[in-house]
Structure formats: structure tokens, C-alpha cells
C-alpha positions as CSV (number, residue, x, y, z in Angstrom):
1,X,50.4,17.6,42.1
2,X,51.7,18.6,45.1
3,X,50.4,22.1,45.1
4,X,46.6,20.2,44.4
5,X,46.9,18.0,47.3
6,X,47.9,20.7,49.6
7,X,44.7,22.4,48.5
8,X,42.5,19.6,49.2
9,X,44.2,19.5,52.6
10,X,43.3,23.3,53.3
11,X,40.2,22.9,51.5
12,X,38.9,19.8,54.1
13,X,40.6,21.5,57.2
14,X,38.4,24.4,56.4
15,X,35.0,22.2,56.0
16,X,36.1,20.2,59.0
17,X,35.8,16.6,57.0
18,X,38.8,15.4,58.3
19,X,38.6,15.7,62.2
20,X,41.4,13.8,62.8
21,X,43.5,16.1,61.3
22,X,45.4,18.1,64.0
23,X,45.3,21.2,62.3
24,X,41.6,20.3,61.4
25,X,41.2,20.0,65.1
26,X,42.9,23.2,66.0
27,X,40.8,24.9,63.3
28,X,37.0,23.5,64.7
29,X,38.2,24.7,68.3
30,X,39.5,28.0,67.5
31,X,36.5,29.0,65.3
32,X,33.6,27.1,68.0
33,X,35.3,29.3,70.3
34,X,34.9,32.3,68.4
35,X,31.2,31.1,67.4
36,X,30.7,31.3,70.7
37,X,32.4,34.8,72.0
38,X,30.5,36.6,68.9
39,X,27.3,35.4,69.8
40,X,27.6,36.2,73.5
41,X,29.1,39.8,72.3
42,X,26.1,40.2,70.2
43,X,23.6,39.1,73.0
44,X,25.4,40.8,75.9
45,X,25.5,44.8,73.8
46,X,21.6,44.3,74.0
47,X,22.4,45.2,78.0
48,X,22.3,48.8,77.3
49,X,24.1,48.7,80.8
50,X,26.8,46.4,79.9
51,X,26.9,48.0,76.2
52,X,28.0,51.5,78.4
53,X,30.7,49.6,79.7
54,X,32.5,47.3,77.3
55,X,31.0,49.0,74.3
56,X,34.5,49.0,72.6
57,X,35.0,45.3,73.9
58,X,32.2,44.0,72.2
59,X,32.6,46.0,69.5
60,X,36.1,44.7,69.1
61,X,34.8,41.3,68.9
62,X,32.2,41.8,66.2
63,X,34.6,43.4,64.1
64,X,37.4,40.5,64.7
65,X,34.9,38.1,64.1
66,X,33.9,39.3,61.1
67,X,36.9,39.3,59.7
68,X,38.3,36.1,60.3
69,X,34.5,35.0,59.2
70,X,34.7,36.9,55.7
71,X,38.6,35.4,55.1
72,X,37.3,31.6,55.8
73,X,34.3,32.6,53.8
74,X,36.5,33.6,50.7
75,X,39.2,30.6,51.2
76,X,36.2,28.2,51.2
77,X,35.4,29.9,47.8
78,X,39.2,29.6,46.5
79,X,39.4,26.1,47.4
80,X,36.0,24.5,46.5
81,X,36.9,24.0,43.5
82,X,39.0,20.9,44.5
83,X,35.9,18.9,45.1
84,X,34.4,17.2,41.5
85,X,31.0,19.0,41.5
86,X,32.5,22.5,42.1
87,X,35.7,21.9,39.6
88,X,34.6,24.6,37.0
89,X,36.1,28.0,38.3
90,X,33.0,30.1,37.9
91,X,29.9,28.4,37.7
92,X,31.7,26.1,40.2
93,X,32.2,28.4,43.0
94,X,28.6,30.2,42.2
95,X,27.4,26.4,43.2
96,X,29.5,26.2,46.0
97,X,28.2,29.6,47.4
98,X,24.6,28.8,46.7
99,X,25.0,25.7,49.1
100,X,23.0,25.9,52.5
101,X,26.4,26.5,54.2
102,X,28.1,28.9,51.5
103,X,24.9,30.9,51.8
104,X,24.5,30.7,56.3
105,X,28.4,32.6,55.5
106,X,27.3,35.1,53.3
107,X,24.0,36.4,55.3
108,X,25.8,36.3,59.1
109,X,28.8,38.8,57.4
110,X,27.5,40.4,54.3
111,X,25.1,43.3,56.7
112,X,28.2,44.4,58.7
113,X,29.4,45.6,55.6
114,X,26.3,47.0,54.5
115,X,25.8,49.2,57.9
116,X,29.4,50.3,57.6
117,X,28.5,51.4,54.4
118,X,24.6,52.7,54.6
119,X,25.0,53.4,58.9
120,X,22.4,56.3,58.8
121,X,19.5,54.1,57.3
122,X,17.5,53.1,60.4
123,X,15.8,50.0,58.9
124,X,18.7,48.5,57.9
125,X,19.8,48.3,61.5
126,X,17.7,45.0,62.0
127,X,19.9,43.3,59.8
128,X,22.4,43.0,62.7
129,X,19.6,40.2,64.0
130,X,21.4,37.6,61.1
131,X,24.6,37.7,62.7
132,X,23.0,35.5,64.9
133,X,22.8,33.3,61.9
134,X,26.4,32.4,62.7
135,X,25.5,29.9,65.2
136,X,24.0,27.6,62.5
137,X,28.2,27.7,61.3
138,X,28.5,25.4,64.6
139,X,26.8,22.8,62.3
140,X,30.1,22.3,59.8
141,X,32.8,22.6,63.9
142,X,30.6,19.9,65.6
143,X,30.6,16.2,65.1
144,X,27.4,15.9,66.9
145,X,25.5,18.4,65.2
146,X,26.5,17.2,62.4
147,X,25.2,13.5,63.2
148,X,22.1,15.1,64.4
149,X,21.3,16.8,60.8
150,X,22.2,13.8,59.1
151,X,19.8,11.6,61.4
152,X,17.4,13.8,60.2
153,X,17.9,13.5,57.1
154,X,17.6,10.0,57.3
155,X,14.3,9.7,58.7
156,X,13.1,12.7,56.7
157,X,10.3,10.5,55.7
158,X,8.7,9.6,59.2
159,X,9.5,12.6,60.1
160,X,7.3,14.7,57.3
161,X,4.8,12.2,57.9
162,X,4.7,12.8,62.2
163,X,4.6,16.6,61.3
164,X,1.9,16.0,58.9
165,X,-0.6,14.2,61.5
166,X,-0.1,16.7,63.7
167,X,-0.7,19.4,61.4
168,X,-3.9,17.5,60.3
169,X,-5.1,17.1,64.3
170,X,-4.3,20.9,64.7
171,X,-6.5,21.4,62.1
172,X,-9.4,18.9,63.0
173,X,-9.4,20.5,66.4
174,X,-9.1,24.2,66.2
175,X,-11.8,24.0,63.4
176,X,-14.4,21.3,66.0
177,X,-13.5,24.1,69.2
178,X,-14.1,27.3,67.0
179,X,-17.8,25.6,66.5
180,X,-18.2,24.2,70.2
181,X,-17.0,28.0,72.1
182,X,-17.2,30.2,69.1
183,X,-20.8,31.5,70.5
184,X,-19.8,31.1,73.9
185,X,-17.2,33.1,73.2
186,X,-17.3,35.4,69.8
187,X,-13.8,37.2,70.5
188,X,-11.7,34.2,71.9
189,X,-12.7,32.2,69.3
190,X,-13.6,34.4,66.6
191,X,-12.7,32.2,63.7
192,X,-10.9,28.8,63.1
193,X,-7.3,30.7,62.3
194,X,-7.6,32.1,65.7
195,X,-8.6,29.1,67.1
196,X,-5.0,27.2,66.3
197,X,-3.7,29.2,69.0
198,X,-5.5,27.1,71.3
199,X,-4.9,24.3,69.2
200,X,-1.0,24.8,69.8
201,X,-0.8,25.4,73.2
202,X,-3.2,22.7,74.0
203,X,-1.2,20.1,71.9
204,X,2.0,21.2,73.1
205,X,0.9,20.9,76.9
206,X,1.8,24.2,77.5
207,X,-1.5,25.8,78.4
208,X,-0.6,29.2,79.3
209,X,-4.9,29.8,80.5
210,X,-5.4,32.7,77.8
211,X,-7.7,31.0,76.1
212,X,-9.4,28.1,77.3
213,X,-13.2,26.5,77.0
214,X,-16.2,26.8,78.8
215,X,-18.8,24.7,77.0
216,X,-19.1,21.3,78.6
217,X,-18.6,19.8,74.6
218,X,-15.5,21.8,74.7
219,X,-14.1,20.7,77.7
220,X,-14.4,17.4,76.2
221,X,-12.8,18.5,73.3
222,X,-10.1,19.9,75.0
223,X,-9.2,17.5,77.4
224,X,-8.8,15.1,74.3
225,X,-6.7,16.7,72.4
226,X,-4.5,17.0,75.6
227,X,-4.0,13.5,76.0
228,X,-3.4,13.1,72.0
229,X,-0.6,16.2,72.1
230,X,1.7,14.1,74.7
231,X,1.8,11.3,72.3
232,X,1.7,12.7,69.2
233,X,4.4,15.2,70.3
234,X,6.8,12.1,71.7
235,X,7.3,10.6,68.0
236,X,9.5,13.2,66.4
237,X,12.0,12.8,69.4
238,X,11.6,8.6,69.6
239,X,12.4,8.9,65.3
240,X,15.4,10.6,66.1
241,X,16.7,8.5,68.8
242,X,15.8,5.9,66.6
243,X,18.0,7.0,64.0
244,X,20.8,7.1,66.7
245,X,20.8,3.9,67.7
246,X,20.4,2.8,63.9
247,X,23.9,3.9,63.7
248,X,25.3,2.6,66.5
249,X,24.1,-0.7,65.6
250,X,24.9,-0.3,61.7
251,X,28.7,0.4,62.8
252,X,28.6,3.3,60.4
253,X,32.5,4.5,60.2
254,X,33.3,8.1,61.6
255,X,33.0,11.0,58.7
256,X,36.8,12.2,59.1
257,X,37.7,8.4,58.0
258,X,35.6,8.2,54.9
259,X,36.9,11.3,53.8
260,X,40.4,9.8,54.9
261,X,39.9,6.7,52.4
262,X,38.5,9.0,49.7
263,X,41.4,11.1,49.7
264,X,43.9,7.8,49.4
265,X,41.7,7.2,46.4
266,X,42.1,10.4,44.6
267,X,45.8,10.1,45.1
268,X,46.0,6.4,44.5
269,X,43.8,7.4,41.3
270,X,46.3,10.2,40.3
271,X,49.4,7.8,41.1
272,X,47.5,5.3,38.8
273,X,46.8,7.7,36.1
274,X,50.7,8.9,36.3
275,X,51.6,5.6,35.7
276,X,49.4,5.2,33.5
277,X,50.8,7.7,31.1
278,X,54.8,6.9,31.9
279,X,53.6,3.5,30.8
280,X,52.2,4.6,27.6
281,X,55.3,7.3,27.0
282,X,57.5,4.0,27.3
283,X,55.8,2.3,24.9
284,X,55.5,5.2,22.5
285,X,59.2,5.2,22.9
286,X,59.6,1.3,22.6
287,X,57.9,1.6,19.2
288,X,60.0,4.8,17.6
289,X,63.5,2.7,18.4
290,X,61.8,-0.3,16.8
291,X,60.5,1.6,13.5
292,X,64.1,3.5,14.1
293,X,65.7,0.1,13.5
294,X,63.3,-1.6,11.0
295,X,64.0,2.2,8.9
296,X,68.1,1.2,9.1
297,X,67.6,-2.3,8.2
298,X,65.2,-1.8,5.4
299,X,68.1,1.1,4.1
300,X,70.7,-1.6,4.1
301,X,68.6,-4.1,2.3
302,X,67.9,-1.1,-0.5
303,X,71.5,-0.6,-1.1
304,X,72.3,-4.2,-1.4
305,X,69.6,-5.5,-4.1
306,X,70.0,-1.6,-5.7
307,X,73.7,-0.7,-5.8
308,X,74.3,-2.9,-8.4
309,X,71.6,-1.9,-10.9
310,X,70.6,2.2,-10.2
311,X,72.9,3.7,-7.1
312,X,70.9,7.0,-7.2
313,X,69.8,7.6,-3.3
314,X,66.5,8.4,-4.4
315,X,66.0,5.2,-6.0
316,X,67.1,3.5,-2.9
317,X,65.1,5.7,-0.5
318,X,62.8,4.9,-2.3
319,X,62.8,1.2,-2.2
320,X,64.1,0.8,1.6
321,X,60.7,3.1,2.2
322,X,59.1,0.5,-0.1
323,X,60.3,-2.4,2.1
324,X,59.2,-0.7,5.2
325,X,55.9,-0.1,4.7
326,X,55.3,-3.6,3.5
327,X,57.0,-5.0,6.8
328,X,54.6,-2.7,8.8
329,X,52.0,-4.0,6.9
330,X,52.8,-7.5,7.2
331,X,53.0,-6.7,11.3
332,X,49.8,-5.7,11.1
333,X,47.8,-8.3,9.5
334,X,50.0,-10.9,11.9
335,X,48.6,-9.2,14.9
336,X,45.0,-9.1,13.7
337,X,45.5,-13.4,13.1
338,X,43.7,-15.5,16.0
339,X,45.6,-17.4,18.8
């Protein structure tokens, strides 16, 4: 039991559910921290300057990194198998590792391996671009990232739909301009795929004056769809701070405490089931010295209403087992009577 519950305790440190935790504090620190120094390594070496002069320093710190990265990555698949959905020791863990997590791990630390291996094969040299994937591992360190995805995943459904109207104007728009410049200008907009890049820009109120119209119809069009991007493009971030204040107002408990209350559970639910069985032992117990004196008494009443007539001790085994099974009997129909 006690080995178990330290488990779970490593296991949550690890995945950050229990921020109150001290160690679980030290632990989201320490790796931000290091989230943080691997990334600017990584972005820093791309300074062919800088890479001249702390070449070993940075490559010190993608090789520490890595490291402590692949040892959290391989405790996380020891442990998982504390929590109910990953309990079976193989398929378990293959579960575990094909989570959106499990699997951010494996990509940001799996290619260092593979160029230490396979370092003369050019192309696989762009595989150092995923271990910017580790970033995304700032998502299990961070409260508020971690409220951020789940807002989203709360308003997943106003959110598809926001993303689908917009997709649905780009479309309607790109396909009207491509008709209003596209002989006014054949290699601007030379078909309605090529047109979207208008459509983007001019949704998103970037305009970066590329591509732009000339007709007066699609000037008109233009201007439009200018004044539909600023709204249309304020509803994703007004369904998010929606969501915010949703839980602000809804009181929702911090994460580290839920997971705080379902850990009391599972011990108060092992505690039970302990009990649970000593209770039952007792009883089992309880019931042997009870059939342990019925046995006796039954062997005394053999030997009194047998001694006199056959004094074999098979006769009066027999009888006192005789006796016994009747009284058992007898117990048992009791029991089965109404109150």
C-alpha cells in the first residue's frame, strides 16, 4: 500500500495535478525553467555568430535537456499505470504514450537520438525543428495554459462554428473577387485558390498591398469584406473570454484540489476495502470457533446416548457428525424464517 501511494505521489508530481504539492512546485519551476533555456539554446545556435562562440554552451544544454526530458518521459511511462484507464502494464502504458502529451514527449526527444545515430544523413537534419515541439510541454508546468486549453475545450462548439463562418465568407469572397479582377488582372487573380490569399489578408486586416483590386465592383467587394473581417475576427477571442469569466463566476475549484479530494478517495476507498476484508476475516473466524464448539458439543452428546449401547468411536463419530449437521440445518432454515 504504501509503496502504491508513493507512486501515485511521483506519478501526479510528474503530471503537475497537484500544484500545491511543494515538490510538485519545485518540479513545474525547475522543468519551465529548462523549457525555457532549451528553447532559447535552440533559437540562439541559429546565430551562426553566436553558434561560433558558445557552440559547446548550447550544445551542453540540448544534450542536458534531453536527458532529463527522455528520464521524465520514461518515469511518466513507469508510473501511469497508477491511474484506472492505464492500469494494465502493456496495453496500459501503449495508451498512455499515445496521449497528446505522451506523444508531444516522444517527437521533441526521439530525433536527437536518431541524428546521434544516422548524423551523416542531411535530411534528417530538419528533424531538429521538433525540438521546438517542447514548448507545447509548458502546457502540463502552467496553470494558465492549462485553463486556457480547457476553456477551449469548453466552447469547442462556438468555437468550430466562428471558424466555420469565416471559412464560408473566405470562400464567398475569394470566389466573387476572382470573378470581379480576374480579367483585370489574369496573374493576380488567376484562379479562386489564389484568390484566398487576398481573402486572408483582407479578413485579417493585415493588407500587406501585394494584391489588391482595381475594378470599381472590386473595390466594393473589398472594402466589405474589410469591415466583416474586424468583426468576424473579434468572436473567437470574446468566446474565450467568455469562457473565463464563466469560471470565475461558476466558482470552479482549482485542479491541484480536485485531484487532492480524489486522492483522499482512493485511500479512503482502499482503507474501506481493508476493512472491509479484516471484517469479513473476523467473521470467518467468529464462525470456525462457533462450528469448533457446536463439533465438541455434538461429540459429548454422541458419547452419552451411545456409550451405553455401541462404544465403537466410529459409531459415535458417526452420530455426533449426525447431530451436527442437523443443528446446522436447523440454523439454516431459522435464518431463512421472516421477522
Amino acid at each position: 500500500m504504501k509503496r502504491k501511494g508513493f507512486r501515485r505521489k511521483l506519478y501526479h508530481i510528474l503530471e503537475n495535478k497537484n500544484y500545491s504539492n511543494w515538490f510538485g512546485k519545485l518540479d513545474q519551476i525547475l522543468l519551465s525553467v529548462l523549457i525555457f533555456l532549451d528553447i532559447s539554446s535552440f533559437i540562439l545556435e541559429t546565430s551562426q555568430q553566436l553558434n561560433q562562440q558558445y557552440y559547446w554552451v548550447f550544445k551542453s544544454v540540448a544534450i542536458f535537456s534531453t536527458i532529463i526530458f527522455t528520464l521524465e518521459y520514461g518515469l511518466r511511462l513507469w508510473l501511469c499505470t497508477v491511474e484506472h484507464r492505464f492500469r494494465h502494464p502493456w496495453w496500459g502504458r501503449i495508451r498512455y504514450a499515445l496521449t497528446p502529451m505522451a506523444l508531444i514527449d516522444f517527437i521533441s526527444t526521439f530525433p536527437f537520438y536518431l541524428l546521434l545515430v544516422f548524423h551523416n544523413l542531411a535530411f534528417l537534419k530538419t528533424l531538429r525543428l521538433l525540438r521546438l515541439a517542447r514548448i507545447l510541454k509548458i502546457g502540463r508546468h502552467s496553470k494558465s495554459v492549462r485553463s486556457l486549453v480547457r476553456v477551449v475545450i469548453s466552447k469547442q462548439e462556438e468555437l468550430l462554428i466562428t471558424f466555420s463562418i469565416i471559412s464560408f465568407l473566405l470562400i464567398i469572397a475569394s470566389s466573387l473577387m476572382f470573378f470581379a479582377e480576374h480579367d483585370a488582372q489574369p496573374d493576380a487573380f488567376s484562379s479562386i485558390p489564389a484568390s484566398m490569399w487576398w481573402g486572408v489578408v483582407t479578413l485579417t486586416t493585415v493588407g500587406y498591398g501585394d494584391i489588391y483590386p482595381v475594378t470599381i465592383i472590386g473595390k466594393l467587394l473589398g472594402a466589405s469584406l474589410a469591415f466583416f473581417g474586424i468583426g468576424v475576427f473579434v468572436l473567437p477571442a470574446g468566446i474565450v473570454a467568455s469562457g473565463f469569466a464563466e469560471k470565475l463566476r461558476e466558482g470552479i475549484e482549482p485542479e491541484d484540489q480536485k485531484y487532492q479530494k480524489q486522492e483522499l478517495k482512493l485511500n479512503e476507498a482502499e482503507l474501506n476495502g481493508l476493512s472491509a476484508n479484516k471484517l469479513e476475516q473476523q467473521a470467518k473466524y467468529q464462525q470456525i470457533e462457533v462450528d469448533a464448539k457446536l463439533l465438541k458439543h455434538c461429540l459429548q452428546t454422541a458419547q452419552i446416548e451411545l456409550g451405553s449401547i455401541d462404544p465403537s468411536k466410529e459409531a459415535i463419530d458417526s452420530w455426533a457428525m449426525f447431530l451436527y449437521l442437523q443443528a446446522k440445518q436447523e440454523a439454516i432454515d431459522l435464518s431463512q424464517l421472516p421477522n
